[in-house]
C-alpha positions as CSV (number, residue, x, y, z in Angstrom):
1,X,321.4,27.9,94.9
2,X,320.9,29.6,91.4
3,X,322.3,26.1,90.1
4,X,320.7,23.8,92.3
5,X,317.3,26.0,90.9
6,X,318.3,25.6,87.4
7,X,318.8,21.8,88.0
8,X,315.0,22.2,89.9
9,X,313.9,24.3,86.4
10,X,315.3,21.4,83.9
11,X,314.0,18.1,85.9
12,X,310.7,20.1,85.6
13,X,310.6,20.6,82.7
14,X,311.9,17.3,81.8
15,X,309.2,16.1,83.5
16,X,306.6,18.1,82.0
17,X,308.3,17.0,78.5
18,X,307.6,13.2,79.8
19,X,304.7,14.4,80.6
20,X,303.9,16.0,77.4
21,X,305.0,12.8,75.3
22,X,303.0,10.6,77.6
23,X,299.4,12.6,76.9
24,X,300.6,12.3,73.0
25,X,301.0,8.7,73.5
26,X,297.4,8.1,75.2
27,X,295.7,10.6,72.8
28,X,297.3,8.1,69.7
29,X,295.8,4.7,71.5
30,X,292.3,6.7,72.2
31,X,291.9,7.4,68.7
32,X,289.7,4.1,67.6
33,X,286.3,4.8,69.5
34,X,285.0,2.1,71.4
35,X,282.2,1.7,69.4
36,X,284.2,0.7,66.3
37,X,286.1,-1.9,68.6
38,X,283.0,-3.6,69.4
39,X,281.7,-3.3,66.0
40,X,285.1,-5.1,64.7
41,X,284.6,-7.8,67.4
42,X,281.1,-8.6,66.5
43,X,282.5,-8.8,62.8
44,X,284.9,-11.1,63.6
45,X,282.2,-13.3,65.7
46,X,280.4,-13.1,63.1
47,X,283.0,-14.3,60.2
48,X,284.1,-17.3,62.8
49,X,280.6,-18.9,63.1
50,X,279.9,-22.3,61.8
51,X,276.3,-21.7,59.3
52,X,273.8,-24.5,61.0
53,X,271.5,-24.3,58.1
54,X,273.9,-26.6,55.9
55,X,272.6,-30.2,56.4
56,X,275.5,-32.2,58.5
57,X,276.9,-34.7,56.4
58,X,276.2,-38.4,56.6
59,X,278.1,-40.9,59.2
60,X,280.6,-43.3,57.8
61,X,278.7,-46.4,56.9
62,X,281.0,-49.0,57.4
63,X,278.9,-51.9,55.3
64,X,278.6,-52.7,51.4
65,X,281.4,-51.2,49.6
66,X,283.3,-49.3,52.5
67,X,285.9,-48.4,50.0
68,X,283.4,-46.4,47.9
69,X,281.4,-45.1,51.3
70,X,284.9,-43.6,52.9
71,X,284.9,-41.8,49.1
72,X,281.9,-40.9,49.3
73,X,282.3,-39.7,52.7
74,X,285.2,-37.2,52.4
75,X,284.0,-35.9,49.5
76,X,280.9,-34.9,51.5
77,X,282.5,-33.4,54.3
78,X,284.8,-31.3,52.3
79,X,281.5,-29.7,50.8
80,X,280.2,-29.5,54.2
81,X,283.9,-27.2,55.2
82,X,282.9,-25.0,52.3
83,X,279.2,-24.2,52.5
84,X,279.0,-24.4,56.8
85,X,282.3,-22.0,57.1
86,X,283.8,-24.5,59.0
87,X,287.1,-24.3,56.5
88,X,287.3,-20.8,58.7
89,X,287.6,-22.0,62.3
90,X,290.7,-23.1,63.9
91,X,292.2,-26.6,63.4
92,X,290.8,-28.0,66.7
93,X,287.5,-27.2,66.0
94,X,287.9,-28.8,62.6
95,X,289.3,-32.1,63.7
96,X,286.2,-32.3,66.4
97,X,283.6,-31.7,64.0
98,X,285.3,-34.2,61.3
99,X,285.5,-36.7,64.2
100,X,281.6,-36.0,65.2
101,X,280.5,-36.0,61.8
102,X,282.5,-40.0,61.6
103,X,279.7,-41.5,63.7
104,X,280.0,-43.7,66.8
105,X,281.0,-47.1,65.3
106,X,283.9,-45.6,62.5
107,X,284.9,-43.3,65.0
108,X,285.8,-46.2,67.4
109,X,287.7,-47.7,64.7
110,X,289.7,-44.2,64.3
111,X,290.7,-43.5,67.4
112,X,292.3,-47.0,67.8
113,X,294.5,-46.4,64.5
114,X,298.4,-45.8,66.1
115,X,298.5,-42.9,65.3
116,X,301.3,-40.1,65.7
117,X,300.1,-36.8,67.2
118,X,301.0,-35.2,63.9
119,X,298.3,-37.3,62.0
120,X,294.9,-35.4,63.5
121,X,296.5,-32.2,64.1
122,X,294.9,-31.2,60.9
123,X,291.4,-32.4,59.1
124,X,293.7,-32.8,56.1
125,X,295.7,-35.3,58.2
126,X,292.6,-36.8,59.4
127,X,291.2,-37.4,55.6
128,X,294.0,-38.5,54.2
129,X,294.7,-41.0,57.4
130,X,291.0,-42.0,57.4
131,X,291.6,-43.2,53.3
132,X,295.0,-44.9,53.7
133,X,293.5,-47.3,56.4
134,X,290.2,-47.8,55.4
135,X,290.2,-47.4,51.5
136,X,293.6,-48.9,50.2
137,X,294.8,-48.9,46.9
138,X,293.0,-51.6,44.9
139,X,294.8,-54.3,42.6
140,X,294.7,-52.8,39.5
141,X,295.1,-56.5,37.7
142,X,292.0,-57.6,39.5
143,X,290.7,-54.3,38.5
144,X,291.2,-54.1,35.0
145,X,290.2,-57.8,34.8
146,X,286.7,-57.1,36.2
147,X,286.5,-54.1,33.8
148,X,287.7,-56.3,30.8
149,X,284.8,-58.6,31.9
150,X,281.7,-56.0,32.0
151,X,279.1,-56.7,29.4
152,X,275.2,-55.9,29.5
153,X,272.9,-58.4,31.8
154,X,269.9,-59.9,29.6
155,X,266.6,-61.0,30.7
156,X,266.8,-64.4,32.4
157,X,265.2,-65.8,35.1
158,X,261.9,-63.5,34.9
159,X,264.1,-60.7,35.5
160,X,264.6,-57.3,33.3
161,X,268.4,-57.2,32.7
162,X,269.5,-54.4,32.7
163,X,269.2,-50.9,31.3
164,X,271.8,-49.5,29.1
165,X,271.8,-46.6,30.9
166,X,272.7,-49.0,33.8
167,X,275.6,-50.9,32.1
168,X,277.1,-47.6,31.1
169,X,277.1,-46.4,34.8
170,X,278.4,-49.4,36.0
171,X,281.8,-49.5,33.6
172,X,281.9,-46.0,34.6
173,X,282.7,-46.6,38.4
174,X,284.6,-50.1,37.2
175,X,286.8,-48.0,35.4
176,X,288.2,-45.8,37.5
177,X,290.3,-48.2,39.2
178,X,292.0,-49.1,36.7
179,X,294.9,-46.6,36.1
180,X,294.4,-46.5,32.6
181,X,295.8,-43.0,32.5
182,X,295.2,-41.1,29.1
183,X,294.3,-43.9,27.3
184,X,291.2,-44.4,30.0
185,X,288.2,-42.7,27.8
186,X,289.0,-45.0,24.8
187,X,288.9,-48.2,27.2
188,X,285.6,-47.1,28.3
189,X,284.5,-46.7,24.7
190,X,285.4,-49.9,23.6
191,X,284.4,-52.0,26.9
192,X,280.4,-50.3,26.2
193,X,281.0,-51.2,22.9
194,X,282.0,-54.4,22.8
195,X,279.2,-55.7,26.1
196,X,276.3,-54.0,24.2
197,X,273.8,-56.5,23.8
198,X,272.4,-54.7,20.9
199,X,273.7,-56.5,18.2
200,X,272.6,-53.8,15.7
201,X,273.8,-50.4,17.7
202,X,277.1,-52.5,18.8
203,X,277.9,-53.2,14.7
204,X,276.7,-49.1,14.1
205,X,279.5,-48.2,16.3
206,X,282.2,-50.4,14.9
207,X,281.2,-48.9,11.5
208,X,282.4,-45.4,12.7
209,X,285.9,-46.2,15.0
210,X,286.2,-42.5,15.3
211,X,283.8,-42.2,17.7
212,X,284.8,-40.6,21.5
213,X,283.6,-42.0,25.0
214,X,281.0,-39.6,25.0
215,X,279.5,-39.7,21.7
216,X,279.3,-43.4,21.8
217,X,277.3,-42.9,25.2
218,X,275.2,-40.0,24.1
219,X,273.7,-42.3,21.4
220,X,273.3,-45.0,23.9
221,X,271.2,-42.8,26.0
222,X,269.3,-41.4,23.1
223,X,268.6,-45.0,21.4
224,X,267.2,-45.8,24.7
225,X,264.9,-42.9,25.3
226,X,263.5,-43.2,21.5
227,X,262.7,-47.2,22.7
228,X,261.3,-45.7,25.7
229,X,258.9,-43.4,24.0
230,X,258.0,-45.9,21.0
231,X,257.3,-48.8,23.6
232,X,254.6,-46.0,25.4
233,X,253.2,-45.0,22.3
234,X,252.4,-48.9,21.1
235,X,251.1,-49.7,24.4
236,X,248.5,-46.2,23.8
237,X,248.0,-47.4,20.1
238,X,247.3,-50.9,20.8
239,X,244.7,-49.6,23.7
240,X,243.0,-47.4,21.8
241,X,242.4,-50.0,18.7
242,X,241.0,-52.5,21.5
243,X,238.7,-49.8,22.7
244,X,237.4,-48.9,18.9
245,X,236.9,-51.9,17.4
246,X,234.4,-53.5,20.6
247,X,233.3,-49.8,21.4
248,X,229.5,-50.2,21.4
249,X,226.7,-47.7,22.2
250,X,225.4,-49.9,25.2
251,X,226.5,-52.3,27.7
252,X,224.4,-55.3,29.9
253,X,225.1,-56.7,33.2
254,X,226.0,-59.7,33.5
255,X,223.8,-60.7,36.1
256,X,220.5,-59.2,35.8
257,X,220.5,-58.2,31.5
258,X,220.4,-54.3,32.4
259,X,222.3,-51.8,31.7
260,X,226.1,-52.0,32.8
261,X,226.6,-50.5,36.6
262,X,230.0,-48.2,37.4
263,X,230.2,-51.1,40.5
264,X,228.6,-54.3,41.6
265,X,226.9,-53.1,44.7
266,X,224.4,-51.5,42.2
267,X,223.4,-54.4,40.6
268,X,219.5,-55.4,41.2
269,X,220.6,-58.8,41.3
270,X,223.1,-59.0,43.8
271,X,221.4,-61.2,46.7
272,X,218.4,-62.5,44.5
273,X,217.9,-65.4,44.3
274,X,217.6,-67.2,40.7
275,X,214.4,-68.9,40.3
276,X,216.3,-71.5,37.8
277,X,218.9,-72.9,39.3
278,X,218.4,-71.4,42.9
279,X,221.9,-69.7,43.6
280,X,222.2,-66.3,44.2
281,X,223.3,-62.8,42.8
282,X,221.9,-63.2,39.3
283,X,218.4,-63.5,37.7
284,X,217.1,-65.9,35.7
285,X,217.3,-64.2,32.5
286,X,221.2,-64.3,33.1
287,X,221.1,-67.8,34.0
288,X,224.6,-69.7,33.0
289,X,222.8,-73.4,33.9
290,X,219.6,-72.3,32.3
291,X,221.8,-71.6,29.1
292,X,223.8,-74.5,29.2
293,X,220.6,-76.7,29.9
294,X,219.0,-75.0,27.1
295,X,222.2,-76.0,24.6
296,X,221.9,-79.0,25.6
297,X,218.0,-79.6,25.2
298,X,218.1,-78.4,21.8
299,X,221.4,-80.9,21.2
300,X,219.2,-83.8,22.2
301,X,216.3,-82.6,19.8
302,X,218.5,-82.5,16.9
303,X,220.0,-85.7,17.1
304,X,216.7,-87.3,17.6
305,X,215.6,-85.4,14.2
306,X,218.7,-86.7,12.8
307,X,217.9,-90.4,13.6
308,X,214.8,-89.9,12.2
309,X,215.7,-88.8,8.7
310,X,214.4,-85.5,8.9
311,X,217.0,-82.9,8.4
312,X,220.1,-83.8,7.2
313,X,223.5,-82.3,7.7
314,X,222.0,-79.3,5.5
315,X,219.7,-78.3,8.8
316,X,223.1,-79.4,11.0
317,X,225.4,-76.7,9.5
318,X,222.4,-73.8,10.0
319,X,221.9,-74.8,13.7
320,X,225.9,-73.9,14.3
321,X,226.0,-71.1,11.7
322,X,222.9,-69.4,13.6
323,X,225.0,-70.6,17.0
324,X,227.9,-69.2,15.5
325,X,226.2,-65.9,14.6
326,X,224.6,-65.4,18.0
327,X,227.8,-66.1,19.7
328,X,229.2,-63.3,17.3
329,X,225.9,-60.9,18.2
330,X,226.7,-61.4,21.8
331,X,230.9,-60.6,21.8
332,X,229.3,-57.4,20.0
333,X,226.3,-56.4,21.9
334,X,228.4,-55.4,25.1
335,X,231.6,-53.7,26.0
336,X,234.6,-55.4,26.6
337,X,237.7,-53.9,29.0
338,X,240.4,-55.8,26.9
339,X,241.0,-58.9,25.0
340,X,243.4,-61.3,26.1
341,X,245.0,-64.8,24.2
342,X,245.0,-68.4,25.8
343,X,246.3,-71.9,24.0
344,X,244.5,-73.9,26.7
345,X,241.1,-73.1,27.2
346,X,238.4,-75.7,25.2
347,X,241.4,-77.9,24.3
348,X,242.1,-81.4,25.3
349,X,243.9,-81.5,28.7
350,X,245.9,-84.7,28.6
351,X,248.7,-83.4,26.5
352,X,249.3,-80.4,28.8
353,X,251.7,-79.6,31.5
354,X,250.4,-78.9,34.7
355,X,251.6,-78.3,38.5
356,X,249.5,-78.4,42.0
357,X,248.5,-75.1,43.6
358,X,247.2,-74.6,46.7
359,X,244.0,-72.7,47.0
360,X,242.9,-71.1,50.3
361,X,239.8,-68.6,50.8
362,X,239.8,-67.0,54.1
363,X,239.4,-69.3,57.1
364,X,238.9,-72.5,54.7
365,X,241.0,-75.6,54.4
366,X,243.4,-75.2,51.8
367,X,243.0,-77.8,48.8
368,X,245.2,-78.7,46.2
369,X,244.3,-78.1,42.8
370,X,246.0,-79.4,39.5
371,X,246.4,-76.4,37.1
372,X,247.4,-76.3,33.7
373,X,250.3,-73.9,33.2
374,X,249.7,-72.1,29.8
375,X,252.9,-70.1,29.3
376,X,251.2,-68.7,25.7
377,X,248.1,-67.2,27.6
378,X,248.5,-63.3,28.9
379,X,245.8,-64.1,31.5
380,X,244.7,-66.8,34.4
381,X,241.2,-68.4,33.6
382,X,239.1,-70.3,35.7
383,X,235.5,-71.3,35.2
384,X,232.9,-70.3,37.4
385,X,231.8,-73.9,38.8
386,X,235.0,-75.5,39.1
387,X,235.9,-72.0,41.9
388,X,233.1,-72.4,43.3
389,X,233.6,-76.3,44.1
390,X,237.4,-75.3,44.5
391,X,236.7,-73.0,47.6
392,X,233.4,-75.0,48.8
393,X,231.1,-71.7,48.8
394,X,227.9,-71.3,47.0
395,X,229.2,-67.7,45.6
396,X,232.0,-65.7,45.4
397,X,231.8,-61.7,44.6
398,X,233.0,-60.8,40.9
399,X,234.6,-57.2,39.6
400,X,232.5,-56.4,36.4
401,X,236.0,-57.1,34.5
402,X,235.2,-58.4,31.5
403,X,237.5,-59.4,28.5
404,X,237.4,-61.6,25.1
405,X,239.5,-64.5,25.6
406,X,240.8,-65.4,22.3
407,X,242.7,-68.6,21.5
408,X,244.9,-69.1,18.7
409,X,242.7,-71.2,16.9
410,X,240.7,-68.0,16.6
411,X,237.9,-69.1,19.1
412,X,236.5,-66.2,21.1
413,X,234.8,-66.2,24.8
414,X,233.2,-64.2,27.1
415,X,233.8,-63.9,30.6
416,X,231.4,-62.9,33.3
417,X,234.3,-60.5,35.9
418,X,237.8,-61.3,37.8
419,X,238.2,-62.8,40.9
420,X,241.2,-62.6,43.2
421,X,241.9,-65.8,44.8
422,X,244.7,-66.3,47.5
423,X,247.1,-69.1,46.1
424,X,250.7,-70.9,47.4
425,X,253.3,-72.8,45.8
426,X,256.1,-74.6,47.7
427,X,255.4,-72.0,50.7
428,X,255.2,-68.7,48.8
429,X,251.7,-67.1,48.7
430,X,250.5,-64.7,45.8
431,X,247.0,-63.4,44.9
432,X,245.8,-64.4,41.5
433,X,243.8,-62.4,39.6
434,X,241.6,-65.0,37.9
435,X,239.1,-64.4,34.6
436,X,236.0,-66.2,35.4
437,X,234.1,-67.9,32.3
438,X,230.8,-69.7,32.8
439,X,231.3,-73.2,31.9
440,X,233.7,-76.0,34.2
441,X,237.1,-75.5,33.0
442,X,239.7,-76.5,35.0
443,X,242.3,-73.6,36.3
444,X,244.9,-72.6,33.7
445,X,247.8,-70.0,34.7
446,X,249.4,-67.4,32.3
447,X,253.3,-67.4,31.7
448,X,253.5,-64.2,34.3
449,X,252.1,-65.8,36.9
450,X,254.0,-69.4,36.4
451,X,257.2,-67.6,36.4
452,X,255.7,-65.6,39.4
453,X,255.6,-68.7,41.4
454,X,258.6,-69.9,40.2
455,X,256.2,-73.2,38.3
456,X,258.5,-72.5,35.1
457,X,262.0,-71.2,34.4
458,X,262.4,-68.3,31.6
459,X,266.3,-68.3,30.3
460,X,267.1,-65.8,27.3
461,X,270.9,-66.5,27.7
462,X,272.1,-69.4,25.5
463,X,275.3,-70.9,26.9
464,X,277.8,-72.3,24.6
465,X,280.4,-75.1,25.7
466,X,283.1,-77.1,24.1
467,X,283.4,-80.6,24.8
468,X,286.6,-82.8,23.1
469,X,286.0,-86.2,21.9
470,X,286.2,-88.8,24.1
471,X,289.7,-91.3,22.9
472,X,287.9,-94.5,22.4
C-alpha cells in the first residue's frame, strides 16, 4: 500500500508538473494581445494593396512601329509595378494584371505563343517573352545603313522641312540600333554634323573637331531658338513700320465718305441705294462708276483740247501730276491694315501664266474662270465688277479690310475690303480670301494660294545626276 501510494503521490505530481508546464506554455502563446494581431493583419492588408490612383498603363498597340510600341510598352508597365505596388503582390497576381494591361487583340496573340509553363510563371518571363517575339533584334547593317543615310529634310513641295530640333531627334532613335558601342556618341556627332543643312553652322563645327555629341546639339538647339526669336521680332518690326508710316489721324468709309466703322453692319450705306449707278450699299459720293465716268469725261475733254491746239503737252503732264498727287492724297488720307506686293495687277495679260478655277457662291452654278497665277504677289486680287459678273449677283458683302497693293514697278492701289469666295481645282475646294479693287481686273492668285491648290510646284532641292557620253 505505502508503495502503491507513493506511486499514487509521484503520477500526481507528475501530472500536476505537466500540468504546470502546460499553463506556462499557454501563458507564452497568450502574450501578443489580440488587438496587436489584428493591427499587424490590417498592416499587412494594407502593404499588399495595389494603389488605384496610378493611371493604368496603355494597351499594346499593335500598328506603326510595333517594335518601338512593345518598347514603349514594357517600359510603361514596369513604372506602373513601381508607383501602383503591384511589384509587392504575388507572382499570379502580377502575370494577371500584365496580361490585362496587354489589351484584347495583343493578348490574343500572347496566349497563342507555345509557350512552356515556365515562361509566364513570372512578369519578368512574361516581358522578356513578349520582346523576343514581337520585337526581335534588328539588322544592324540595315541599321547602321539608314543611320549613315539621315540628313535634314528641306522645304520642297510647299512643305516646311524639317526642324533641326527634329533631325536631331530622329538620329537619336536611328541610332540606337546600331550597336555602335562606345564609339556611339561620336557617330551621332558626326551624322548631325555632316546632314545639317546649314551650310554655315555645319563648317563652324568642322572648325572645332573637339566638339562632344552634346555640345554639338546644345548649339543646334540654341542657333535654332535665337532664329526663332529674331524671325518674331522682324515680323513685330516690320508690323509696327507698316502701322507708322500710313498711321493717320482719321479714317473714311469706303462706302458712304464717313468716318471708318469697327464693322460693316454700321455703315449708313449698307442697303442704300446709289442714286448714280443704281446698285446698292454705297452712296453716291463713293461712287466707283461715277469716278471712273468722271476720269474718263475729263480724258475725252483733254484730247479734244489737244486737237484743237490749245494746251500742249505742258497742260498734259499737269493733268497726271495733279492725278498723280491726288492719287497720293488719297493712299494718305485713310488708314490702311497692311500693304501687300503684286507683279500682275495693271500689266498686260497675254504674257502671263494662268490656270482655270472653279468659282461657286452658295446654291449657284459653278463657272470656270481663267486666273492668272502671280507667284511674286503675297495676296489674291480681284476687281469688284469682274466678282460680281463671276458669281452673277448684283452685290456681295465686303470686310472693311483694306490694304495698299504695291507692284514692283512702284505703282500703288487702293482696295475697297476682302471677300471670301469658295473656289475648286481638280476636285479640291479652298476658300480664297480675295482683295477687292474697284476697277475690272481679272482674278490673279498669290504663290500661297497656287501652291495651296497644287496650280504650281515649289522645289528647293536641286538634284544632281551624272550622265556618260553616249559612244557615237
Amino acid at each position: 500500500m505505502a508503495s502503491g501510494d507513493e506511486s499514487s503521490s509521484t503520477d500526481s505530481q507528475a501530472g500536476q508538473g505537466q500540468g504546470g508546464a502546460g499553463g506556462k506554455k499557454k501563458k507564452k502563446r497568450n502574450r501578443t494581445s489580440p488587438a496587436a494581431i489584428a493591427a499587424a493583419a490590417a498592416s499587412a492588408a494594407v502593404t499588399k494593396m495595389i494603389n488605384s490612383s496610378v493611371p493604368f498603363p496603355e494597351p499594346l498597340s499593335l500598328s506603326g512601329n510595333v517594335r518601338q510600341n512593345v518598347d514603349d510598352f514594357i517600359e510603361g508597365f514596369e513604372i506602373y509595378m513601381i508607383a501602383s505596388g503591384l511589384e509587392n503582390q504575388e507572382d499570379r497576381v502580377q502575370v494577371a494584371t500584365f496580361k490585362a494591361a496587354l489589351g484584347l487583340e495583343a493578348r490574343k496573340i500572347f496566349k497563342n505563343w507555345p509557350l512552356l509553363p515556365a515562361d509566364t510563371e513570372t512578369v519578368a518571363g512574361c516581358l522578356a517573352v513578349l520582346k523576343k517575339n514581337m520585337a526581335p533584334q534588328r539588322n544592324v547593317k540595315l541599321a547602321r545603313y539608314e543611320f549613315l543615310q539621315c540628313k535634314q529634310q528641306e522645304a520642297c513641295g510647299g512643305s516646311d522641312g524639317e526642324s533641326m530640333s527634329q533631325f536631331i531627334n530622329r538620329a537619336r532613335a536611328l541610332v540606337k540600333d546600331c550597336n555602335w558601342g562606345n564609339m556611339e556618341e561620336e557617330m551621332l556627332r558626326d551624322i548631325i554634323v555632316a546632314g545639317l543643312s546649314d551650310l554655315r553652322l555645319k563648317k563652324s563645327f568642322i572648325d572645332k573637331p573637339e566638339l562632344t555629341a552634346a555640345q554639338v546639339i546644345d548649339q543646334c538647339m540654341s542657333e535654332e531658338a535665337t532664329r526663332k526669336e529674331l524671325e518674331k521680332n522682324k515680323w513685330m518690326e516690320e508690323k509696327h513700320a507698316v502701322n507708322k508710316v500710313f498711321k493717320k489721324k482719321s479714317k473714311i468709309c469706303s462706302y458712304c465718305g464717313n468716318e471708318y466703322h469697327k464693322s460693316i453692319s454700321e455703315c449708313p450705306a449698307q442697303g442704300c441705294e446709289c442714286r448714280y449707278c443704281k446698285q446698292r450699299n454705297h452712296f453716291e459720293v463713293m461712287c466707283w462708276k461715277k469716278r471712273e465716268d468722271d476720269k474718263r469725261k475729263k480724258s475725252e475733254k483733254q484730247s479734244k483740247k489737244n486737237k484743237s491746239g490749245r494746251k500742249k503737252v505742258h497742260t498734259i503732264d499737269e493733268e497726271n501730276s495733279e492725278e498723280s498727287s491726288v492719287a497720293e492724297e488719297d493712299l494718305d488720307e485713310e488708314v490702311v491694315d497692311s500693304i501687300e506686293f503684286l507683279y500682275s495687277v495693271e500689266q498686260d495679260h497675254a504674257g502671263l501664266l494662268k490656270a482655270n478655277l472653279t468659282f461657286r457662291d452658295g446654291d449657284s452654278t459653278p463657272k470656270k474662270v481663267k486666273c492668272i497665277l502671280d507667284t511674286g504677289a503675297t495676296c489674291n486680287v480681284i476687281g469688284l465688277p469682274s466678282l460680281l459678273e463671276i458669281l452673277n449677283v448684283d452685290q456681295i458683302p465686303l470686310d472693311n479690310n483694306r490694304v495698299v497693293l504695291r507692284g514692283f514697278g512702284g505703282s500703288s492701289i487702293k482696295t475697297i475690303g476682302r471677300a471670301t469666295v469658295d473656289v475648286q481645282h481638280n476636285g479640291k475646294p479652298y476658300k480664297a480670301v480675295f482683295n477687292v479693287v474697284r476697277f475690272p481686273q481679272m482674278p490673279i492668285l498669290s504663290k500661297h494660294t497656287c501652291l495651296k491648290l497644287e496650280l504650281v510646284k515649289l522645289c528647293l532641292t536641286i538634284a544632281e545626276q551624272e550622265t556618260e557620253a553616249r559612244n557615237l
